[in-house]
N, C-alpha and C positions, 0 to 999 in steps of 0.2 A: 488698434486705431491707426488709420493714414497718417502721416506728417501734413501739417495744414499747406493749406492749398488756395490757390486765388483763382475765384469761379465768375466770370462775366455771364451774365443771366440775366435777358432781355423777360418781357414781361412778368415782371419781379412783384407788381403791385396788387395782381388779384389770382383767384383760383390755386393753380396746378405751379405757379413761380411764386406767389406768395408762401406756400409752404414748404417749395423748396428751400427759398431763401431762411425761414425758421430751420431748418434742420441742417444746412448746411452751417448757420451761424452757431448752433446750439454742438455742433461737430468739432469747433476751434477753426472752421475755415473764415478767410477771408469770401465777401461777398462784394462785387461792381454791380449793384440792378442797375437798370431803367427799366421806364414805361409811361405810358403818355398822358398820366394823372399827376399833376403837381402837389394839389393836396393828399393823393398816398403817398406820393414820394416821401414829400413832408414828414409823413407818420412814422413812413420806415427810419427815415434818418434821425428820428429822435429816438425812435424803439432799438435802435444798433449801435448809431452812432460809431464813429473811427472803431479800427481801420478798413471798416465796411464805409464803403460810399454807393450813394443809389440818387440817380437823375433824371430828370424831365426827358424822356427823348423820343418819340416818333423813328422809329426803327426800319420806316419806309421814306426816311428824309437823310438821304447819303449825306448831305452835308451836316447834321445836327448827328449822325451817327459817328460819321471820322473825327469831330470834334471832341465829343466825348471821348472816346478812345482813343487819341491824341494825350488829353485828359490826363488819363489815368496811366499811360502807358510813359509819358513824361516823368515820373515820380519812381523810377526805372522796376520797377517788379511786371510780368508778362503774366496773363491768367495760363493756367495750367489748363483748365475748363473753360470752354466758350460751350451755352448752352442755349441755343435758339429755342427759344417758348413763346415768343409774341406769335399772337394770330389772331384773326378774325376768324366770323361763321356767318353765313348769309344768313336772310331770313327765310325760310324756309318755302319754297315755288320752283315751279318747274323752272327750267334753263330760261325761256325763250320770254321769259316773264322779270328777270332777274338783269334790272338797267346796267346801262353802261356804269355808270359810277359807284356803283356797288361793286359791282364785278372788279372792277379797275381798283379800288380800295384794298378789297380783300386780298388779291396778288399782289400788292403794290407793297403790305404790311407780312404777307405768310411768305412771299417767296421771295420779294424783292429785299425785302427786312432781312431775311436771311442771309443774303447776300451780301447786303451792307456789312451787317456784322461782320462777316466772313472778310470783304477786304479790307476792313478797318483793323483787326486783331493776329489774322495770320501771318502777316509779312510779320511781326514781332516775335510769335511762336515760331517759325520758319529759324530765324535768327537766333532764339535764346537755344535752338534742337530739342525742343521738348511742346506737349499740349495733343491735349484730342475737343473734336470738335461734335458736339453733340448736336444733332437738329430734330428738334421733335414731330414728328410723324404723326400718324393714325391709323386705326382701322379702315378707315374713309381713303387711305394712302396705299390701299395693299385692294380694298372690294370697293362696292358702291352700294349706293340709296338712294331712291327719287327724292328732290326738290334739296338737295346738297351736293349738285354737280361743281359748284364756284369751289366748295371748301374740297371736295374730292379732287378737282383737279390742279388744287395749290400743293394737296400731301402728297401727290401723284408724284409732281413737280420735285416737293424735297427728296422724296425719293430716289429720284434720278442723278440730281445735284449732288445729292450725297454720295453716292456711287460713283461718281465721274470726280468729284474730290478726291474721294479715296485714291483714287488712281494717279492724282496728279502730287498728293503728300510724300513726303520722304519719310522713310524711318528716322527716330519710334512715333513721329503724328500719328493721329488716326484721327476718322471719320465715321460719324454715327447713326444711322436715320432710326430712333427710339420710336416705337409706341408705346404711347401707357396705357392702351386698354381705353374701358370707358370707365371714366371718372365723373362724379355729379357735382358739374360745375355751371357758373352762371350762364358760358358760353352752350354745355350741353342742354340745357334748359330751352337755350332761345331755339334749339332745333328739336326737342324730343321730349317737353315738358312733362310728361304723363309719366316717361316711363324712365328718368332721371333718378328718379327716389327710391332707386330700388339699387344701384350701385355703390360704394364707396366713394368720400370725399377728398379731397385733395390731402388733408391732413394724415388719413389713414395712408392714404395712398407712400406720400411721401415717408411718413417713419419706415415702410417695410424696403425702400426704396434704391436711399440716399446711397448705403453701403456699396449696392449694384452699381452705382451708376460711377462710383469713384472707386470702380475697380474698373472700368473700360481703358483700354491699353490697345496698343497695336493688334493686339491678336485681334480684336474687333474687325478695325480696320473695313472699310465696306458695306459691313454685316446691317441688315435690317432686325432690330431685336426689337423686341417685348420685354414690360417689366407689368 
């Protein structure tokens, strides 16, 4: 087993980050969520409790993101693991159908979110010389599908971002743009409802997972993987 480990783990309250967060806690790691449910939050904090902490946060609101991580980052321990999982999914229409404030939401949470994270956590990782930086990807990030142009070109996006990190971290950081495949979660639902029920859930997903993902290390570094 790792030696425990402090994982900052944005959309921590449902799906594909709610059972990260079980398995990482059930691990002996430390867990920071957020995500933008005050009453999950609530649930997790009672279901964990210290020295996991989990917060209210909008991960597309740079100033409610460096505040938290301000937060936690004051109480001097640095996450080992920064794992970007907040995102949205359109509704499912063609582009030219799909309004501005939809569109503007969804990158504003999938890539901007990302981002936020990223300059709120890494100047501390930079400093402590340790941490890899995971961002979670998709299928959708690598090919396409009509009426998922919004969310195809948010994973597009981290994809890039991640790679262009990579480039800019020093050894031993790294940078990760993960897919997990498809997973039947409430978000794949809102775009593929028919044929959702026929994959794995987040919980399976997760037990066969956590191992992989807290073995990423420099050697990564760049890499677009699949788990």
């Amino acid at each position: 087993m790792s030696p425990p480990r402090v994982i900052a783990l944005t959309g921590a309250t449902r799906g594909l980050g709610r059972a990260l967060a079980d398995r990482f806690a059930e691990a002996g790691h430390v867990v920071w969520g957020c995500g933008r449910s005050a009453t999950h939050i609530e649930e997790l904090a009672r279901v964990f409790g210290p020295p996991h902490d989990f917060a209210a946060v909008d991960v597309a609101d740079d100033a409610a993101v460096a505040a938290w991580a301000a937060r936690l980052l004051a109480g001097g321990r640095v996450p080992d693991l920064v794992i970007n999982n907040a995102a949205l999914m359109n509704d499912p229409a063609p582009l030219w159908r799909v309004g501005a404030a939809e569109f503007g939401r969804l990158m504003g949470v999938n890539v901007g979110g990302t981002v936020n994270v990223i300059r709120a956590f890494v100047p501390a990782m930079l400093a402590a010389g340790r941490g890899v930086v995971v961002n979670l990807s998709s299928g959708w990030g690598r090919s396409t599908s009509p009426e998922v142009a919004p969310y195809c070109a948010s994973k597009f996006a981290i994809e890039g971002l991640t790679a262009a990190l990579a480039q800019e971290l020093p050894a031993p950081l790294a940078a990760v743009a993960l897919s997990p495949g498809v997973i039947d979660t409430d978000m794949l639902r809102q775009c593929w409802a028919k044929e959702a029920g026929q994959y794995q859930g987040p919980d399976a997903w997760s037990r066969g997972s956590v191992r992989r993902i807290l073995e990423l290390d420099r050697r990564h570094n760049g890499k677009s993987l699949s788990i």
